[in-house]
N, C-alpha and C positions, 0 to 999 in steps of 0.2 A: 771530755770532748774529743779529746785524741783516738778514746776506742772507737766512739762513733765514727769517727771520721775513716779510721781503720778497716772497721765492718762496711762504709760504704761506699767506700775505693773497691775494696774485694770483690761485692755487689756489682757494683759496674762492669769489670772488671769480666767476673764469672758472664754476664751475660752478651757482654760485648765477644768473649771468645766461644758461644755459641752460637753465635748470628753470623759468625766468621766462620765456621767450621760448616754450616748448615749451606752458607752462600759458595764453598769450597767445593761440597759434595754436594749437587742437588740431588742426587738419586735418591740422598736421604730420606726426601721428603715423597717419594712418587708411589708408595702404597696403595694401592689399589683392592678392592675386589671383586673381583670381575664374576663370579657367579654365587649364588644363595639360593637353596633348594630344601623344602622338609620333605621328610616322609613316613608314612606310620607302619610299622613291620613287627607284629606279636605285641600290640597296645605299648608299643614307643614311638616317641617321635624321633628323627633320627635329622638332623641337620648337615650339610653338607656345606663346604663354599671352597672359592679356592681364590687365590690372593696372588696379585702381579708385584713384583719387587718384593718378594718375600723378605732376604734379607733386612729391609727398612723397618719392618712389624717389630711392634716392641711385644703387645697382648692384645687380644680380643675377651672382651666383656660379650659375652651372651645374658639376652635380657629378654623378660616375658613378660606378658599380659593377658589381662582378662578382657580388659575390655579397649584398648588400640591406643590408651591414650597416655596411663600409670604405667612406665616399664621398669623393672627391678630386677638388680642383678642375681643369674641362677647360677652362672660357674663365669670363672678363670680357665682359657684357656693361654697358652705362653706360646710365644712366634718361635719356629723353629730357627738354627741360623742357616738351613739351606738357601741359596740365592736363586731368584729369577721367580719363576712361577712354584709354589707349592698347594696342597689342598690337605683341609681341616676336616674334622669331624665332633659332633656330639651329640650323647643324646640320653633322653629319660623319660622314665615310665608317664607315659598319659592317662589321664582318664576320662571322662565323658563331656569335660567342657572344652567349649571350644579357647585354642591359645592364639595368642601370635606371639611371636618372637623374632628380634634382630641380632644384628650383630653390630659392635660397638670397636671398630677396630681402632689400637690406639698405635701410633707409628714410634718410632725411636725420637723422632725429632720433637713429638708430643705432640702432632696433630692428631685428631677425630676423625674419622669418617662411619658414618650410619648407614647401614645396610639398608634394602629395601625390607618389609615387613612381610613375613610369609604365615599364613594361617592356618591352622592344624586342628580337627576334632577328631573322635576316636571311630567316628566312621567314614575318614577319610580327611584329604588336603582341601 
């Protein structure tokens, strides 16, 4: 009874001086992406974006689909720790069916935020 009780004081504890830390620095939480753009250049698609309060970015999950509704993760990209505005990149071989794909930015504080959806086939955006 006593470990239990040990582990969930800790518990408390650990997330009480998250809520505290988060309500200390709000900037933490103010990630942004302010633009998402594909493009297709020698049968790739080439994604761009670029993210306000960089520093706050923990990773971006890039995710695709066939058909706009199943999206599944295709890479890991890691937040730089430059501050303020930064801009991203990725990209991979396409072929003849049409994609879409978002961007799943995940903040330091552990917020989501979901890109708009941008569609790409290999004869064009």
């Amino acid at each position: 009874m006593k470990q239990i009780l040990t582990v969930l004081i800790a518990v408390i504890f650990s997330l009480l001086t998250q809520t505290l830390v988060a309500q200390e620095n709000p900037a933490a939480s103010t990630a942004k992406l302010t633009s998402f753009r594909a493009t297709i250049n020698n049968d790739k698609v080439i994604l761009d974006w670029e993210v306000d309060a960089n520093e706050s970015t923990n990773l971006f999950e890039v995710e695709k689909s066939a058909d706009g509704k199943i999206f599944s993760l295709t890479a890991l990209v890691f937040g730089s720790e430059k501050a303020e505005k930064d801009n991203y990149r990725y990209f991979e071989k396409i072929g003849k069916e049409k994609l879409q794909f978002r961007i799943k930015l995940i903040g330091k504080d552990k917020k989501v935020i979901y890109s708009e959806i941008v569609s790409v086939n290999s004869t064009g955006n």
